[in-house]
C-alpha positions in Angstrom: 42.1 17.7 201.5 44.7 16.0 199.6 46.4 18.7 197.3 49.6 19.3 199.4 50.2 15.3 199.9 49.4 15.0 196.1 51.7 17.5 195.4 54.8 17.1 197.5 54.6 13.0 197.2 55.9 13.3 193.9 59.3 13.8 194.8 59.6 10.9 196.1 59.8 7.6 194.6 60.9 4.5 197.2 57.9 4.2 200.3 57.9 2.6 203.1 54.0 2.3 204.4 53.9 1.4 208.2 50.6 0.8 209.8 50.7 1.0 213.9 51.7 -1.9 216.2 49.0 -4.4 217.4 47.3 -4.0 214.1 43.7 -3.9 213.7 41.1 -3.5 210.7 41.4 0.4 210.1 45.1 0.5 210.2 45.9 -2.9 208.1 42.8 -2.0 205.8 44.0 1.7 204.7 47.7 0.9 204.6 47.2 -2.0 202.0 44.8 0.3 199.8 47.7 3.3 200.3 49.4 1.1 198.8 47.4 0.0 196.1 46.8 3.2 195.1 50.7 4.2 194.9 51.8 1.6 193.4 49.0 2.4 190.4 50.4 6.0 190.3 53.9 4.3 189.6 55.6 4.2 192.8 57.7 1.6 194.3 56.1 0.7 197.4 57.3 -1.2 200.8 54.8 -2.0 203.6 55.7 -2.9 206.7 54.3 -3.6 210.3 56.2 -5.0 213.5 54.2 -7.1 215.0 51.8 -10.1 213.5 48.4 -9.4 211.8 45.6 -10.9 214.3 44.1 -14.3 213.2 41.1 -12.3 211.9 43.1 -10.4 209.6 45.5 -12.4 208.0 43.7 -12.7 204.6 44.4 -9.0 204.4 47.7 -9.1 202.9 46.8 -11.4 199.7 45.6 -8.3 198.6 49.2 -6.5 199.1 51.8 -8.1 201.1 52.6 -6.2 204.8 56.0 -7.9 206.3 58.1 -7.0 209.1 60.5 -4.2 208.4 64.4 -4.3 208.9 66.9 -1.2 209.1 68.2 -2.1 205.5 64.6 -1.7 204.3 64.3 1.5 205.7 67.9 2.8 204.3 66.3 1.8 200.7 63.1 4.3 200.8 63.1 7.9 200.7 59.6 8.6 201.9 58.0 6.9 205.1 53.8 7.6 205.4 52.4 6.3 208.7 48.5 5.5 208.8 45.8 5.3 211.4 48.2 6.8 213.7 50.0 10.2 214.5 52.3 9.7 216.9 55.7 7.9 215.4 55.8 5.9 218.7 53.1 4.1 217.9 54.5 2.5 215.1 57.2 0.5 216.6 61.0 0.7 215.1 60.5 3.4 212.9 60.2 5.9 215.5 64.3 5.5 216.0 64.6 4.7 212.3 63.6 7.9 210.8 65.7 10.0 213.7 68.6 8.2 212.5 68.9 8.2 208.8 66.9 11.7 208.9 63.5 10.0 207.1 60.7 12.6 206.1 57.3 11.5 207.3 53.6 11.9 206.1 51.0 10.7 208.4 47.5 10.0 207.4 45.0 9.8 210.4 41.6 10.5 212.0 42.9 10.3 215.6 43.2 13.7 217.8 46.4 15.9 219.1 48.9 14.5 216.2 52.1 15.4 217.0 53.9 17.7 214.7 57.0 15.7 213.7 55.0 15.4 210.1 56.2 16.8 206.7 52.5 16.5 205.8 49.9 15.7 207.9 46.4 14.7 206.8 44.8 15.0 210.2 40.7 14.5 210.4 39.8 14.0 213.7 35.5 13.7 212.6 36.4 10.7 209.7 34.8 7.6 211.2 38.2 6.0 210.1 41.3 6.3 208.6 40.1 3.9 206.0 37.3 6.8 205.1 39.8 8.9 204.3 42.0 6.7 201.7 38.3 6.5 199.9 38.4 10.4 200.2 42.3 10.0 198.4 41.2 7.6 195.5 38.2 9.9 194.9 40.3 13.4 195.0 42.8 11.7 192.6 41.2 9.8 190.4 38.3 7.2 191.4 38.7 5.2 188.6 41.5 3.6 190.1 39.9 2.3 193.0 39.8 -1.4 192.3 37.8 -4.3 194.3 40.8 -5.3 196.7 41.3 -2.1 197.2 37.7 -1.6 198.0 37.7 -5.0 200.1 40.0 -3.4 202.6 39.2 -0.2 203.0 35.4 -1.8 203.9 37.1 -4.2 206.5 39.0 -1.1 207.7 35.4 1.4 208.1 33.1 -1.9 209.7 35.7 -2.5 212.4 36.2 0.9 213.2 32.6 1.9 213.6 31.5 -1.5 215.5 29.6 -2.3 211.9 28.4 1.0 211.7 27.1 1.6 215.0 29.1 4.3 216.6 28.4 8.0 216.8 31.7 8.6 214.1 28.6 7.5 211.4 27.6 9.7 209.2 25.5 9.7 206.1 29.0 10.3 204.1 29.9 7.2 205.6 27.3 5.0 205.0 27.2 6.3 200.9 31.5 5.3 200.9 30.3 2.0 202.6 28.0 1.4 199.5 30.0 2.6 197.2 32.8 0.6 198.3 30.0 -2.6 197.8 29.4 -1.6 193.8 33.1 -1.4 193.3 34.4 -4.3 195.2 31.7 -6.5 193.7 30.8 -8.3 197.3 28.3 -8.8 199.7 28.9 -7.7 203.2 28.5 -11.0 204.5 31.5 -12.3 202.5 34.1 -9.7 204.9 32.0 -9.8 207.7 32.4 -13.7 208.1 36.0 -13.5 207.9 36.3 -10.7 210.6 34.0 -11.8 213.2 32.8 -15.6 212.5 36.8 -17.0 213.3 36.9 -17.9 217.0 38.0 -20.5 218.2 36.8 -22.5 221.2 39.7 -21.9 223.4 38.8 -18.0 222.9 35.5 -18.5 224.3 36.8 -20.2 227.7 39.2 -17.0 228.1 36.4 -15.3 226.9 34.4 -17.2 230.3 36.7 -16.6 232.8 37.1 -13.0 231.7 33.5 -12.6 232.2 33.4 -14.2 235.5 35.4 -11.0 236.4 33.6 -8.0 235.4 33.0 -5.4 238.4 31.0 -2.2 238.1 32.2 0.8 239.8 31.0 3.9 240.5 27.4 3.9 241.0 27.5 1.3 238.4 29.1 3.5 235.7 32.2 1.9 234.8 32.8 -1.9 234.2 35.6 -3.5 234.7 37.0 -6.5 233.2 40.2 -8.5 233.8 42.5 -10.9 231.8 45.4 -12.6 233.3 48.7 -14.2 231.8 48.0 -17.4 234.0 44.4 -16.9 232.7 45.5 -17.0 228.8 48.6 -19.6 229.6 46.0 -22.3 230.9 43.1 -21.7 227.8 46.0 -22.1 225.5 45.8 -18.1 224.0 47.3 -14.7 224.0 46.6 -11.1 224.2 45.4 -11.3 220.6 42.7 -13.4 221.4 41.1 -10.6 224.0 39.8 -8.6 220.6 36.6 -7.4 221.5 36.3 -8.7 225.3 35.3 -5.0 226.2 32.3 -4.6 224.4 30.8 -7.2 227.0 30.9 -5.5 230.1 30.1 -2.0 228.4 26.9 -3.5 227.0 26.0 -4.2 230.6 22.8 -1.8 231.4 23.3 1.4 232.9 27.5 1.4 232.1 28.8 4.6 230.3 32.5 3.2 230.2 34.6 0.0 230.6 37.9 -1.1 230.6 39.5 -4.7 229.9 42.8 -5.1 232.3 44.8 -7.5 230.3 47.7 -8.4 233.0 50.8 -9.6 230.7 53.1 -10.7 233.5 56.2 -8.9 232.8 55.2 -6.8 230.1 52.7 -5.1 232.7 49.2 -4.1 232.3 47.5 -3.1 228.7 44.3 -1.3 229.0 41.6 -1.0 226.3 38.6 1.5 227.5 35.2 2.3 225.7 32.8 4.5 226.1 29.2 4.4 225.1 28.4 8.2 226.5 29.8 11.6 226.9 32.5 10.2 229.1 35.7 11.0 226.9 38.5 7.7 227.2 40.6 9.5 225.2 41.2 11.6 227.7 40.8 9.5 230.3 43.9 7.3 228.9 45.8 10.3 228.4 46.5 10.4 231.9 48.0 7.3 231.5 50.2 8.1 228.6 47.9 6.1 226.5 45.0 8.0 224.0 42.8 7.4 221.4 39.6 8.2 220.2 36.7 9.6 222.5 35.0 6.4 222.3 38.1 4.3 222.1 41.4 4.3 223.7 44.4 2.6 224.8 46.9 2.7 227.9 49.0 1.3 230.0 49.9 0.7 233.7 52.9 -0.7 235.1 50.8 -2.8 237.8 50.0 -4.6 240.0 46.7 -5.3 238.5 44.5 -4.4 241.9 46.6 -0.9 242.1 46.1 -0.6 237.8 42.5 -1.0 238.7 41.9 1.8 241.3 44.5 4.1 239.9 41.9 4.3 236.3 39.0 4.3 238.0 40.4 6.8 239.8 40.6 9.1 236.9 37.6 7.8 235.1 35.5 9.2 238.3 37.0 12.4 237.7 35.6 12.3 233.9 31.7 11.4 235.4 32.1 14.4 237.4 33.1 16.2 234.2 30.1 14.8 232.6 27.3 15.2 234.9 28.7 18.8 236.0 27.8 19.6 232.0 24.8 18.0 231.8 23.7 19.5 235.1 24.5 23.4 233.3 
């Protein structure tokens, strides 16, 4: 899987390793053991994000240090790989950075449709994360340099991209890395698990309140809705940050295939997280609003107002049921 990346990375020797914006587990989890792994095969190594690690997240980086990048940064690499994402937008500055001073790119991902601005392109659509397949790189290479922060954060990055195992992306490769990663890292799950989930604070929990107080089901009952506004979030004292994970409420709500969390950010307009828990594909479903993701788990965004945001994607995700039940139905 590796053998071009192996072969062409070594004629480089600066990197610059950017994980995408709003950071999460995978993307922060495979980008600090990418690095990790370069630096033990002798390369100097930069990593970089835009925005700020989540509050669940931020012991990450004692492990390898991710800061904000600058142009000059940029100037002083020679090689830029992007993880857990394959379109260069998604990544923040360096999308204009590497236009201008002519950067090559690799990308390391498990997302579909990568677009083909890549010098190399590790692209695995089926890997339950990216973080699954930085294992698969240490392993290829040589797994003897797979060390226990290393192994630490590419756990963090697999148990937040498969809900702790639970989503359909499992397989039994997945659960034998998981383990693996467990004998190497010299930890218990509970010791990352705790860190990730067991951090919330009590003003979360009266967003988390009023959110809930929101939910609407749609469709026969088929799509839940959920809403977060700024005036919400400005009077429980918390940001968009703190909305990690809202969704899975109202799509553990009997009888829903899909939901959606409309986080209304004022100016900034309306961020959109949808989920899926059936054949119903959000990928494609945020496509349609120049967002994507995963079949399971996707991202977009709608200029608003919230009400019109709200029957514009349900809109479209009744145009997905019909997909659905016309298959199921053949």
């Amino acid at each position: 899987m590796f053998e071009e990346f192996l072969k062409k990375i070594e004629n480089y020797k600066q990197i610059a390793v950017f994980s995408h914006i709003r950071p999460d587990g995978d993307c922060i989890g495979s980008q600090i053991a990418l690095c990790i792994w370069l630096e033990k095969n002798g390369f100097d190594v930069r990593s970089f994000n835009d925005d700020d690690l989540p509050p669940n997240l931020v012991w990450l980086p004692e492990f390898y240090p991710v800061t904000k990048p600058s142009e000059e940064d940029v100037t002083e690499c020679d090689l830029a790989i992007l993880v857990d994402g394959n379109a260069t937008h998604r990544f923040g500055k360096i999308d204009e950075w590497y236009r201008k001073f002519k950067l090559p790119l690799m990308m390391i991902d498990h997302h579909p449709d990568p677009e083909n601005q890549f010098d190399v392109m590790i692209s695995v659509p089926e890997a339950s994360s990216t973080c699954e397949l930085i294992y698969k790189l240490y392993v290829e290479h040589e797994p003897g340099q797979l060390c226990e922060k290393a192994a630490k954060a590419l756990y963090t990055g697999i148990i937040t991209d498969t809900g702790s195992l639970q989503f359909d992306s499992v397989t039994p490769e997945t659960v034998e890395i998981v383990a693996d990663l467990l004998r190497i890292g010299k930890f218990k799950p509970n010791e990352i698990i705790e860190k990730i989930y067991s951090n919330k604070s009590l003003k979360q929990y009266r967003l988390l309140s009023r959110a809930l107080s929101t939910i609407e089901l749609y469709e026969n009952n088929q799509v839940a809705v959920m809403s977060v506004t700024q005036q919400m979030m400005d009077e429980t004292g918390t940001t968009n940050v703190d909305t990690e994970g809202f969704v899975n409420y109202p799509l553990s709500i009997q009888g829903v295939k899909a939901a959606i969390i409309f986080k209304d950010l004022a100016d900034d307009g309306i961020k959109m997280s949808l989920r899926s828990r059936s054949d119903v594909n959000v990928n494609l479903w945020a496509r349609e609003l120049d967002g994507g993701g995963h079949q399971k788990a996707a991202g977009a965004w709608h200029p608003g107002p919230l009400e019109k945001a709200i029957r514009e994607t349900v809109e479209i995700g009744r145009k997905q049921l019909n997909k659905v039940e016309k298959t199921a139905s053949t």
